[in-house]
N, C-alpha and C positions, 0 to 999 in steps of 0.2 A: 924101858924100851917101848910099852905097849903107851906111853905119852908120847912118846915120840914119834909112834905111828900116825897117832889121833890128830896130833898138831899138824903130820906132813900131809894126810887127808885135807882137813880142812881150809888149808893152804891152796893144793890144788884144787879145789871146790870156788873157793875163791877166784883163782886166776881163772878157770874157764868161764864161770858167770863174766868177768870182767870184757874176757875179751870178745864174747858172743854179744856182750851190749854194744862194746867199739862198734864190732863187725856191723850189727845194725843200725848205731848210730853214723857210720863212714856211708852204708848205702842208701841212707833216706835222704843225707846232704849232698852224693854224685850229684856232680853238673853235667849239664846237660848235653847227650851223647858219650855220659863216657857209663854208663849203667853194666856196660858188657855184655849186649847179647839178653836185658831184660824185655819186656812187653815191649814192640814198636810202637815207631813215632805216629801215631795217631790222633789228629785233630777233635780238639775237644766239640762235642754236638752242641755249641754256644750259637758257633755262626763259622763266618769264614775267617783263615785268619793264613800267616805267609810262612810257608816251610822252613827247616834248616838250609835244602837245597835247594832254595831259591823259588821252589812251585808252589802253588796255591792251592788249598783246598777250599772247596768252594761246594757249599750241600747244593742239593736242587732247588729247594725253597729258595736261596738266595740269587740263583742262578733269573728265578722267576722273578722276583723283585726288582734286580739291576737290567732282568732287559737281556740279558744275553744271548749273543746269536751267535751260532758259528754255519762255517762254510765248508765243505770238502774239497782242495782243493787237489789239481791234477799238473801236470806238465806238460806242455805244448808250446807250437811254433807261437810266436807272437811278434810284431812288428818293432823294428826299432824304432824309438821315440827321440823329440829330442824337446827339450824346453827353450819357450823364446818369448823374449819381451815384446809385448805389444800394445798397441792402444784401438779404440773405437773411433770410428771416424764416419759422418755421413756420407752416403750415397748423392754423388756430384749432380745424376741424375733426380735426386728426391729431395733435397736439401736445400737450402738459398739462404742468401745474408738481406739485409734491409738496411742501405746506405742511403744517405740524401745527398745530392749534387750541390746543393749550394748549402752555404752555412746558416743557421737563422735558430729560433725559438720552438721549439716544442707544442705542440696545439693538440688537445686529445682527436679522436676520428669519431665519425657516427656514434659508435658503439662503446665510447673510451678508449682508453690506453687498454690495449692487452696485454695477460700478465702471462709471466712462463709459466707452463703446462696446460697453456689454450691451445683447443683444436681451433686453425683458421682454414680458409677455401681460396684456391688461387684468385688473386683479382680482387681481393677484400681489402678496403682500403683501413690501416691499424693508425696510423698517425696523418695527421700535417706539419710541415716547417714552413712558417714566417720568414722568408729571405730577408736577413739582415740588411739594411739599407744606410750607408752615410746620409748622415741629415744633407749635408752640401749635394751629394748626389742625387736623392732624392729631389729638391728645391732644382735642380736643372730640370729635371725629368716633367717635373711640375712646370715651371718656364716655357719647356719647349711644347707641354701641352697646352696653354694657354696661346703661345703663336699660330698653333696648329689651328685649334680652334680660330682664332680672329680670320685666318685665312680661309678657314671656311666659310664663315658668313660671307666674306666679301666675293668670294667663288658663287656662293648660292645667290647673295643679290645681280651680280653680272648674268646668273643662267635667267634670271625672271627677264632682264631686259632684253636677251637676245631672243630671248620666247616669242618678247612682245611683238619684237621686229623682225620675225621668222620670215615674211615676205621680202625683207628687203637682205639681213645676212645671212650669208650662204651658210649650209647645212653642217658646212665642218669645223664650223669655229661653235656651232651651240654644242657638238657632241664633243668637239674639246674640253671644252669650262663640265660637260657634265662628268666627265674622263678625271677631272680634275676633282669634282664634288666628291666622289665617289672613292676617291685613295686618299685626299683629307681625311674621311671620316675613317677609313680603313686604319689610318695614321692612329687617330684619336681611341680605337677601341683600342689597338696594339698597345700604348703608352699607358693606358688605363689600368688593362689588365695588370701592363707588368708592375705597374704600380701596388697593384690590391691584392695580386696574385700569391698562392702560396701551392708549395710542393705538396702533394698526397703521393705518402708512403704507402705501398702496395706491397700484398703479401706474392711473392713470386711463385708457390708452389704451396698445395694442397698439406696441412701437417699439423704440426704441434712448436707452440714459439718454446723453442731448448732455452734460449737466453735471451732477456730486456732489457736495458742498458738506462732507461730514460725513464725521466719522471715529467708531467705538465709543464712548461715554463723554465724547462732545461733548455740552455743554449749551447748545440751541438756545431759540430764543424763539419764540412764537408767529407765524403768516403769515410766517417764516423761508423762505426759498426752499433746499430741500433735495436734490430729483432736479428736473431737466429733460427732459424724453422727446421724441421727438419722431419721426416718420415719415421718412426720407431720400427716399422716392420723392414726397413727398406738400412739399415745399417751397414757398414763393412768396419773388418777389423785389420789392420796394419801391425806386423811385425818382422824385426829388426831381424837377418839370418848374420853370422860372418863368414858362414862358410858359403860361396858363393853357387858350392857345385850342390848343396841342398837345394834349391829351386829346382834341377832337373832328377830329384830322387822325390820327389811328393807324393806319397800313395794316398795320405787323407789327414786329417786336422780337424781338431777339436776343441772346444774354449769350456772351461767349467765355470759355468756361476752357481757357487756356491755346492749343495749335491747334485745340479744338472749336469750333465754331459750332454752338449750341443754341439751338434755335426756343425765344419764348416767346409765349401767350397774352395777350391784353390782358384783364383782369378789369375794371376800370372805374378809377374818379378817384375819391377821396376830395370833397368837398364842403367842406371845412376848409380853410385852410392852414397850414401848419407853417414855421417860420422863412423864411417869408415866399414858401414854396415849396408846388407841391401835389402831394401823396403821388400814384403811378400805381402799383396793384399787377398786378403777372404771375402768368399760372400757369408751368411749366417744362410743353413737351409730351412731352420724352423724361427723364422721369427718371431713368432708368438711364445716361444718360450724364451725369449731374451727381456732380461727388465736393466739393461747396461745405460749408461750418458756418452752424452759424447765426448772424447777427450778422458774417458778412467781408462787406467791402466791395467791392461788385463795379461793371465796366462795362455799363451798359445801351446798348443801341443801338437808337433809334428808328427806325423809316420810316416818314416821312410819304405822305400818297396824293400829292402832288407831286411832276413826275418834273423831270431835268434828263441832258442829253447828256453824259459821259464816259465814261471810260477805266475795268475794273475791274482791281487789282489787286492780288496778295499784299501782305500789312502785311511779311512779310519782304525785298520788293524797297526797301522805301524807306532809305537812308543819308543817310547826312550827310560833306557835303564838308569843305574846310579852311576854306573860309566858311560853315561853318554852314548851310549852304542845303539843303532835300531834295532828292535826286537818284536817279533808277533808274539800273541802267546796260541800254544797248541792244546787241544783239548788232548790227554793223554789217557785220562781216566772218567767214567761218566761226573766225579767231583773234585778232579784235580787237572790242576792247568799247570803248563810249564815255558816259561819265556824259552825262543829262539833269537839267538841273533844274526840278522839275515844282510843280505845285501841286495842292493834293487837300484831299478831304472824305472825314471816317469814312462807314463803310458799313455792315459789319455785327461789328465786332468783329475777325475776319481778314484783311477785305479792305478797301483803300478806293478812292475815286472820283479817277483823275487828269482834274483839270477841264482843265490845258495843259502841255506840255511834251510829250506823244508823238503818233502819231497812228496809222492803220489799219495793220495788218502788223508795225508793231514789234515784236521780238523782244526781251523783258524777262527778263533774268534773275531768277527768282524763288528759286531755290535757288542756296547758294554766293554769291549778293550781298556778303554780308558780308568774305569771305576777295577777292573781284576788289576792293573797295573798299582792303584793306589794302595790296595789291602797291604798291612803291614803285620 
């Protein structure tokens, strides 16, 4: 009996070592979140790296390197927007084309051929054209100057003899032949000219040639579009509305090149419609901050005088998730970020309106968005 104890001991001695090793062999291989209530999930102090639940830990150090910026953002009235295609177009007033009337050759000007992104000065002459001339044409015009001429000698020798005999013919036949002398040669310079004559292209308005079309010894055609001038400060920008009752809702307008937000003026509404849209032209108010062409296609940004309640912010905060959704992200913790996914209306080119998804005090990263978006 007292074997039979020792063996049933040592049996159970057994079985619990065993199952105490399972036990901690089962909790060192748990996957991940299922530990039960052990040490939370805390990011390792390596660097930054992306949560179970979708948010970011992000130390300070790291926070400094990538740049990060955030915003406080609030809720207020804001203007309704609306987004419109448009394009640059010069001022009718500041701008001019450079066409030659007749057809002919290409000839450089004083100064050369000028090239696009030359300032010129109104009255500056950039080209000449050579009028194309039929050899048969020319050969009559030639002809008819040589008759011209012969008849003026014989005009000039009849005035010498009525000179002579001033006592004897009367006063109004020598002022006739001289009447005559005298449109002869007016004859002979006109036929000359337009003989040897050539057009000078003249700059119509003070500017910058946008576009050159020609090179030396290029034979152009008449109403040929040759320079393009145009004023860089003195710009307007044209965009397409289809709602026709937006022209009498205009509270202000905007054009983003690039991070600028540049005020524009509303000039008025066309009266027409154009593919089936109607033209709204702007003035630009800072044109010194404009570096546009003429003819790129730009973003217009309307404001309506109707207001609505959201959220403003940078067009840099908004990402896009692995569905596709836009999202800012929030600062939630001094080193933890948490995506939002919002819904928004353009505003003014750099900024737009989050209609849902944040609310007052939120802290939105507006700088570095891009790079907390990438952490994996």
């Amino acid at each position: 009996m007292k074997t039979n104890n020792t063996s049933k001991q040592r049996y159970l001695i057994v079985l619990a070592t065993t199952l105490t090793l399972a036990s901690a062999a089962l909790s060192a291989y748990a996957g991940e979140g299922h530990d039960h209530g052990a040490a939370p999930a805390v990011a390792s102090a390596n660097g930054p790296q992306r949560m179970a639940d979708g948010s970011v830990f992000l130390p300070k150090p790291a926070q400094r390197q990538l740049g990060v910026r955030t915003l406080a953002v609030e809720i207020a009235e804001v203007p309704r927007s609306f987004e419109l295609n448009g394009r640059v177009l010069m001022d009718p007033n500041a701008g001019g084309k450079v066409q030659p009337i007749t057809a002919g050759r290409i000839e450089p000007g004083p100064n050369g051929l000028p090239n696009a992104g030359q300032s010129v000065k109104k009255g500056q002459i950039l080209a000449y054209v050579i009028p194309a001339v039929a050899p048969l044409e020319r050969a009559n015009q030639s002809a008819q100057l040589a008759e011209i001429r012969a008849a003026k000698m014989l005009a000039e020798k009849r005035l010498t003899r009525l000179r002579e005999l001033s006592d004897t013919v009367p006063r109004k036949e020598v002022e006739a032949v001289e009447s005559e002398v005298v449109s002869l040669s007016e004859r002979i310079n006109a036929i000359s000219a337009g003989l040897s004559s050539k057009e000078a292209l003249v700059a119509p308005v003070t500017g910058v040639i946008a576009s050159a079309q020609i090179v030396a010894g290029q034979v152009v055609e008449a109403r040929e579009l040759i320079f393009e001038i145009v004023d860089p400060k003195r710009l307007r920008v044209e965009a397409l509305a289809f709602d026709s009752a937006l022209a009498n809702n205009i509270d202000g307008a905007t054009l983003a090149d690039g991070a600028q937000r540049i005020p524009l003026s509303f000039i008025g509404a066309a009266r027409s419609l154009r593919e089936q849209a109607l033209p709204l032209n702007f003035q630009v108010r800072s044109p010194d901050q404009l570096s546009l062409a003429v003819g790129q296609p730009v973003r217009v940004y309307v404001q309506s005088k109707q207001k609505t309640k959201g959220i403003a912010v940078p067009q840099s905060a908004l990402m896009k998730n692995a569905a596709n959704q836009n999202v800012v992200w929030v600062k939630s913790a001094p080193e933890q970020f948490e995506p939002r996914t919002v819904t928004f209306e353009p505003l003014d080119g750099t900024r737009v309106t989050v209609i849902s998804g944040l609310k007052s005090g939120d802290r939105v990263a507006t700088q570095g968005a891009t790079l907390i978006n990438q952490i994996r």
